[in-house]
Wavefront OBJ file of the C-alpha trace (Angstrom):
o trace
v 12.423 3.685 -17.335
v 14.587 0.939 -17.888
v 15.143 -0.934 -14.780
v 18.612 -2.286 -15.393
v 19.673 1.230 -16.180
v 17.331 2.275 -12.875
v 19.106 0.136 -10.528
v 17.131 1.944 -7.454
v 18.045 -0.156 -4.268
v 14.330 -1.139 -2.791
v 15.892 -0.083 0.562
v 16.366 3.842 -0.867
v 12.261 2.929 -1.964
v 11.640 2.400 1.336
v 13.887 5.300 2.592
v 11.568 7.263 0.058
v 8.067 6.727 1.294
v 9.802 7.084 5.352
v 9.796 10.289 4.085
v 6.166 10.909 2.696
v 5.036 8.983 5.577
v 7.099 11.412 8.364
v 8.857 8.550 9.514
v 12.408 8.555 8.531
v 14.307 8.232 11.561
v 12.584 5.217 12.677
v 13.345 4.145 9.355
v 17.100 4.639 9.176
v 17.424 2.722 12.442
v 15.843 -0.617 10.712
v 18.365 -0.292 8.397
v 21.815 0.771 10.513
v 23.759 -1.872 9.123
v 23.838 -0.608 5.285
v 23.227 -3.792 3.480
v 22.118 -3.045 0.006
v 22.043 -7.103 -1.064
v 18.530 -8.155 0.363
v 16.270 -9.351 -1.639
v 13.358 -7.055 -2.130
v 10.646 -9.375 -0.516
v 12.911 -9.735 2.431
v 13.353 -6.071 2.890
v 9.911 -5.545 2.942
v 9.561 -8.780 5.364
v 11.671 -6.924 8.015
v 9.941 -3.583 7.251
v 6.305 -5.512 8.167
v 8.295 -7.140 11.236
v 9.681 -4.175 12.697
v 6.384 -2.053 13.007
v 4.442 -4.322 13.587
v 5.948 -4.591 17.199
v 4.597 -1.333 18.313
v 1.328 -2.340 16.999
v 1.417 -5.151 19.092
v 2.609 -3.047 21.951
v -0.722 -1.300 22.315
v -2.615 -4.470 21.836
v -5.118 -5.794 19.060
v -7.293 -3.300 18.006
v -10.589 -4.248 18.325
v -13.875 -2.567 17.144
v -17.864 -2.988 16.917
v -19.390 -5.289 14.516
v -22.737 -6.489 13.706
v -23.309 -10.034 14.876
v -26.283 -12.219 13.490
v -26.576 -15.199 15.395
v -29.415 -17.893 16.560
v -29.331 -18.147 20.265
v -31.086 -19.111 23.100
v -32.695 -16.450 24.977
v -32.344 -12.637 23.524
v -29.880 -10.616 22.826
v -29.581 -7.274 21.102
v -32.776 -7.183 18.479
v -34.327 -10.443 17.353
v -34.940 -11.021 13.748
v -38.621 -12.100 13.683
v -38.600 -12.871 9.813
v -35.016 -14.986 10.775
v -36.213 -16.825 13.647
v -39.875 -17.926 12.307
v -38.482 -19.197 8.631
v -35.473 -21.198 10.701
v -38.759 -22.162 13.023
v -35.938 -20.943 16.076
v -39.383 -19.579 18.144
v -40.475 -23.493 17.971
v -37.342 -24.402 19.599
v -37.280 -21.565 22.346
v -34.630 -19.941 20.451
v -34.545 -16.701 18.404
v -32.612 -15.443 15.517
v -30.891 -12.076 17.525
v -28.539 -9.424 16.055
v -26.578 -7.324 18.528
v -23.490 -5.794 18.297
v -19.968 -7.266 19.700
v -16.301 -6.128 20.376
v -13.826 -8.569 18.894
v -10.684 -8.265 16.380
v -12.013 -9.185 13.426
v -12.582 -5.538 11.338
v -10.693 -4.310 8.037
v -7.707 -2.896 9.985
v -6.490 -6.508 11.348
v -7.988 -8.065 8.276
v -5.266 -6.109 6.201
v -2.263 -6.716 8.793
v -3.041 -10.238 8.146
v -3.473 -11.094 5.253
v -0.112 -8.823 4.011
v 1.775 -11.178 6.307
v 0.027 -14.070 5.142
v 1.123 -12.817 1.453
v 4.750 -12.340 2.692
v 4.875 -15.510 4.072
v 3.555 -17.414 0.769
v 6.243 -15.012 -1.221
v 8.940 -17.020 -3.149
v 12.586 -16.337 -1.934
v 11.179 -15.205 1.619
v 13.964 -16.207 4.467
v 13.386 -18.943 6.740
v 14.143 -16.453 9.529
v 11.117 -14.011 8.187
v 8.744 -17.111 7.785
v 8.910 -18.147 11.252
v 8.278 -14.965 12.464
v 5.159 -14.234 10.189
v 3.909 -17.679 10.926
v 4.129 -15.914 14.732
v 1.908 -13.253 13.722
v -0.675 -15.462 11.323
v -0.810 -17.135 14.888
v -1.284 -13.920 16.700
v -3.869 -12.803 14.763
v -6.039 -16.372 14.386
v -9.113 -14.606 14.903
v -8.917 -12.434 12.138
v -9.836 -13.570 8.310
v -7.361 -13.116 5.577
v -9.306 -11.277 3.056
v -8.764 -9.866 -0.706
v -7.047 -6.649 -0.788
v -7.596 -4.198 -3.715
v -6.931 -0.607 -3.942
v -10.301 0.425 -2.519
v -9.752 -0.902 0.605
v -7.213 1.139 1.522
v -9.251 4.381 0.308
v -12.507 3.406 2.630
v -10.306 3.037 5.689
v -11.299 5.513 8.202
v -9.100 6.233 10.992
v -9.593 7.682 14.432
v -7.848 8.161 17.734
v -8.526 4.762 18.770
v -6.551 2.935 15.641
v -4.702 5.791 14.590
v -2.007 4.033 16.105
v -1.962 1.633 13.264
v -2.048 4.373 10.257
v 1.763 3.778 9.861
v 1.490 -0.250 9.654
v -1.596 -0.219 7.035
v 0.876 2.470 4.702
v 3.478 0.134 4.868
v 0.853 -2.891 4.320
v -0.470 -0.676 1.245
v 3.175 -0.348 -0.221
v 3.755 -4.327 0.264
v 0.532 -5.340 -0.966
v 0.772 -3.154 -4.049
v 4.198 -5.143 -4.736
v 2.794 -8.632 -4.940
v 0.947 -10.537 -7.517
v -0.486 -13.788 -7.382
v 1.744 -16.282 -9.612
v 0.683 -19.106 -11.694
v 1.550 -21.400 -8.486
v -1.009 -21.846 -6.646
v -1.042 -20.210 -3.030
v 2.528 -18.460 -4.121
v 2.792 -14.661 -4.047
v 5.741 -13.309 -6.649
v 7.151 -10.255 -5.983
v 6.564 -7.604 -8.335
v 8.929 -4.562 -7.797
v 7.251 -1.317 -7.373
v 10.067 0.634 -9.648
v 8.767 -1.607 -12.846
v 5.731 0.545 -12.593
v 6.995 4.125 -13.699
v 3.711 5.710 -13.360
v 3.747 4.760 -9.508
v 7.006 5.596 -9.290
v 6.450 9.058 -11.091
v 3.762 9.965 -7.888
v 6.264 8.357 -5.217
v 8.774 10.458 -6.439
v 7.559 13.801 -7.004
v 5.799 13.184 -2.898
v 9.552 11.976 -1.602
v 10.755 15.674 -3.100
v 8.469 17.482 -1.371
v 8.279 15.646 2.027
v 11.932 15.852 1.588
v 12.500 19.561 1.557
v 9.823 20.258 3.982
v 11.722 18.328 6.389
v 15.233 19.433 5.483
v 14.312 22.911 4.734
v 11.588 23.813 6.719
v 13.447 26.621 8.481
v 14.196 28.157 5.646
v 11.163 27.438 2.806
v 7.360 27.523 3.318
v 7.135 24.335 1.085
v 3.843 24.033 -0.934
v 2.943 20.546 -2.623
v 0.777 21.020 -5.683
v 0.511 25.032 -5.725
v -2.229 26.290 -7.731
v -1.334 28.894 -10.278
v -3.662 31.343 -12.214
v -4.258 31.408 -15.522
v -5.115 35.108 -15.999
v -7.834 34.357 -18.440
v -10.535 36.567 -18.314
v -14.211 35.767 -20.395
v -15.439 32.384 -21.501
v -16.130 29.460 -19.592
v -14.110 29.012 -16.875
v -15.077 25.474 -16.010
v -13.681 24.450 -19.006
v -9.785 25.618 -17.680
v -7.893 23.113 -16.905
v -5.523 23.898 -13.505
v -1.984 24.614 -13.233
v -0.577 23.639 -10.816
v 3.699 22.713 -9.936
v 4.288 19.946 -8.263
v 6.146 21.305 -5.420
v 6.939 25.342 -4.707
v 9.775 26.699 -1.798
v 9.489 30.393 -0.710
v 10.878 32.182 1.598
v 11.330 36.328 1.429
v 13.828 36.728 -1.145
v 13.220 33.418 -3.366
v 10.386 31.231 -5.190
v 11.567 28.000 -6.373
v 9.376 25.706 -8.753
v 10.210 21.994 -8.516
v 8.628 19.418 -11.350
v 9.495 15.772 -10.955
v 9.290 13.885 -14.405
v 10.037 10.579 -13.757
v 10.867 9.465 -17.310
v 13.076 6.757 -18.915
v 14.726 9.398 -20.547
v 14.785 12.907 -20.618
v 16.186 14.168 -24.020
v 14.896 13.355 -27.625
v 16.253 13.325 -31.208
v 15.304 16.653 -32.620
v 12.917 16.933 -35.103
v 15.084 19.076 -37.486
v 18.215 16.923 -37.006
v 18.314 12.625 -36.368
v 21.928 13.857 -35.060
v 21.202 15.789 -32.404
v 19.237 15.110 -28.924
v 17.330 18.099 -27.362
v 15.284 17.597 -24.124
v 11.651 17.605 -24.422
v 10.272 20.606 -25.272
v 7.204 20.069 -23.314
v 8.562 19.923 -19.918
v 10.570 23.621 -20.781
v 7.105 24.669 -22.032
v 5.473 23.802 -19.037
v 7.876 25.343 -16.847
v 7.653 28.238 -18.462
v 4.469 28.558 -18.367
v 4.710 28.112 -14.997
v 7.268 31.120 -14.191
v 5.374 33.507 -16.214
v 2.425 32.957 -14.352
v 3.812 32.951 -10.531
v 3.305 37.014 -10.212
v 6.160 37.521 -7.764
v 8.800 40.191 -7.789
v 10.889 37.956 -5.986
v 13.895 35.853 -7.593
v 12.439 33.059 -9.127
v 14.190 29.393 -9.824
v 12.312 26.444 -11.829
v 13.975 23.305 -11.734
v 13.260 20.070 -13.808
v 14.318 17.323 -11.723
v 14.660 13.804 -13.450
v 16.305 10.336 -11.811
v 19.563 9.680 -13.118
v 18.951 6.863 -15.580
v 22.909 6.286 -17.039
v 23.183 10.197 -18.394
v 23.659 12.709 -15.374
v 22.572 16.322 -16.411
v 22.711 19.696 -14.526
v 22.581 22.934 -16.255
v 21.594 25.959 -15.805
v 19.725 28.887 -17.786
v 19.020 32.416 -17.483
v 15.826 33.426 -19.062
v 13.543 37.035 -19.492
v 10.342 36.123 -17.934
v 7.099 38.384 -17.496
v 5.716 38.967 -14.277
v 3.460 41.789 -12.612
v 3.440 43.112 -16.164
v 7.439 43.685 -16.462
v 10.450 41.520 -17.459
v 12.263 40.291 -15.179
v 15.177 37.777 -15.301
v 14.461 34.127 -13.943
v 17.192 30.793 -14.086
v 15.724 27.497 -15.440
v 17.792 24.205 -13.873
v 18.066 21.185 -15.260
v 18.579 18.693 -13.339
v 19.502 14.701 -12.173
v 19.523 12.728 -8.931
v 20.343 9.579 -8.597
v 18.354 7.202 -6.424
v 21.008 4.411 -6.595
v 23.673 6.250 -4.823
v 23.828 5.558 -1.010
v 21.005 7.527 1.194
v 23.824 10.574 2.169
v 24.531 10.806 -1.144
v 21.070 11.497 -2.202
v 20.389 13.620 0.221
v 23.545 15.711 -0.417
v 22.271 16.086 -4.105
v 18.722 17.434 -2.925
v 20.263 19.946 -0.513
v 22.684 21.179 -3.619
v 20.148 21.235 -6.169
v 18.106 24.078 -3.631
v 21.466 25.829 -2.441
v 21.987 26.022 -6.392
v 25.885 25.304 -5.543
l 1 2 3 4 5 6 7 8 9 10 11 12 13 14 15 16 17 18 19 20 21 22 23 24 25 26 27 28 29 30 31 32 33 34 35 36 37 38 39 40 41 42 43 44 45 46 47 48 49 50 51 52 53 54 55 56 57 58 59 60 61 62 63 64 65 66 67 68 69 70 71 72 73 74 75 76 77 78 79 80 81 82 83 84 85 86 87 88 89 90 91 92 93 94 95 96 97 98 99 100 101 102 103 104 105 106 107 108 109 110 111 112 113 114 115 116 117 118 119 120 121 122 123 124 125 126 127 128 129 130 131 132 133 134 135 136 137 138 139 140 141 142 143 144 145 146 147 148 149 150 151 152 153 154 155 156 157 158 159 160 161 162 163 164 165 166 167 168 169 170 171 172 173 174 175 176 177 178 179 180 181 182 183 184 185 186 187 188 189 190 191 192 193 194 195 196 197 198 199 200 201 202 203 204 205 206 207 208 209 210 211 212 213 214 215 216 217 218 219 220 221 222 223 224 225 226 227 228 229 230 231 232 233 234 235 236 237 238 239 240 241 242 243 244 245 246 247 248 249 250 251 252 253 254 255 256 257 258 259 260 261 262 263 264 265 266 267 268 269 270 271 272 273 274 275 276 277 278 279 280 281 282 283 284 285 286 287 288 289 290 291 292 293 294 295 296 297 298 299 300 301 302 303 304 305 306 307 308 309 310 311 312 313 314 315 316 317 318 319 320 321 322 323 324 325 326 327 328 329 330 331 332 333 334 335 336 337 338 339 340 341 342 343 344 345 346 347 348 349 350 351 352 353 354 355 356
């Protein structure tokens, strides 16, 4: 999607993963005073700077690690092979590997080196640099490191770090921002809605974290419901699965959500260079996916796009077939638009499900 049409405030970003994460009233109090102007670096500076304090709180986490070191005296095993090719025996010293509690694991490694990437960011304020250069300090035990998605995937948490789960998300989300630039040492700022396919899984996991939170009295709210085919014979394996990105029910109502997080949403038609349909793929799916839910119940589907300069909401009743009868069933089309202020995207979502 074009960005310049886009115009998605990195704050309402950041608003948008508070969500996924659980964490969205201790992220509307960062951001009381409004201010859509930051730049998006410094946004992301403050986000670092504000959780990292309760981090800190609780102290450095430290954990195990295997030490290999030449020493006087033993400690731990001694590496035999180690200490008689370094000829350590000859000098009453042995090569000994033993196991020590200090700060330097993955967890901090991460912590530091995003702030060490934030601090090396072009356009970062003086006021954030001083305070990361605070934290570099803090942590001057621990190596910066290279960060690539697979770190974050082989972290393992447990109730001894766990504490730290939120700061490494928000480390992930900053670190998947920044790119090394042709300076060298400098870290350019890449925003995170240039990359639509990114943007197309953040979105479609802000939905549902959003209604589960908002509507969780009312909705059971399902992210990535299965469906069944109702294919009988063949190879199974072969099936692809259906599944809708994010399902509400409650006893007189199943709604089907699917976030397409497109550039644009209609199409010229293929009978007519005139005329603009929508794409006939997303109705298809949808409609695949209604016929398919088996539920006597009313049933809603709703194609929800971001507003990208066109606004669309319409609605469509439909015959659809479910536990082998026809019943009737409303298709929604839909827009929200992220650039509007945070009430006013939240006052969208809660329309869009009270179908006012």
């Amino acid at each position: 999607m074009n960005k310049l049409k886009r115009k998605v405030p990195i704050e309402n970003v950041i608003y948008m993963f508070s969500y996924i994460w659980n964490k969205v009233e201790y992220t509307k109090n960062i951001f009381l005073d409004g201010n859509d102007d930051f730049d998006s670096i410094n946004v992301l500076a403050k986000l670092y700077l504000e959780n990292i304090k309760s981090v800190i709180s609780k102290g450095i986490y430290k954990e195990y690690n295997e030490i290999k070191e030449e020493l006087r005296g033993i400690k731990g095993k001694v590496d035999f092979k180690d200490s008689l090719n370094q000829l350590s025996l000859q000098n009453a010293k042995s090569v000994c590997i033993f196991d020590e509690l200090n700060e330097d694991n993955r967890i901090n490694q991460i912590i530091k080196t995003t702030a060490y990437r934030l601090y090396k960011s072009e356009k970062i304020d003086e006021k954030y640099k001083n305070k990361l250069n605070n934290i570099l300090l803090y942590f001057n035990k621990v190596r910066i490191i290279r960060i690539d998605d697979k770190i974050f995937k082989n972290l393992k948490f447990n109730r001894n770090n766990y504490y730290t789960y939120y700061m490494i998300k928000i480390c992930e989300l900053i670190c998947s921002s920044l790119m090394l630039s042709e300076e060298s040492g400098k870290f350019k700022f890449i925003d995170i809605l240039d990359d639509n396919r990114k943007m197309q899984q953040v979105f479609e996991l802000f939905v549902c974290s959003y209604y589960k939170k908002r509507f969780k009295n009312h909705y059971k709210v399902t992210y990535q419901k299965k469906l069944n085919w109702n294919m009988l014979g063949g190879k199974q394996e072969i099936v692809p699965e259906m599944r809708v990105d994010i399902y509400l029910e409650n006893r007189e109502e199943a709604v089907m959500i699917d976030t397409k997080y497109y550039p644009n949403f209609f199409k010229k038609s293929y009978y007519s260079d005139d005329k603009r349909v929508l794409i006939s793929g997303n109705l298809y799916q949808m409609f695949t996916y209604m016929n398919h839910l088996n539920s006597d119940k009313k049933i809603r589907g709703i194609l929800l796009y971001p507003f990208n300069g066109e606004d669309i909401s319409e609605k469509y009743e439909i015959d659809i077939m479910n536990n082998f009868k026809v019943n009737k069933a409303i298709i929604q089309i839909q827009t929200i638009d992220l650039s509007k202020k945070w009430k006013e995207i939240e006052y969208q979502l809660d329309n869009i499900i009270k179908d006012i």
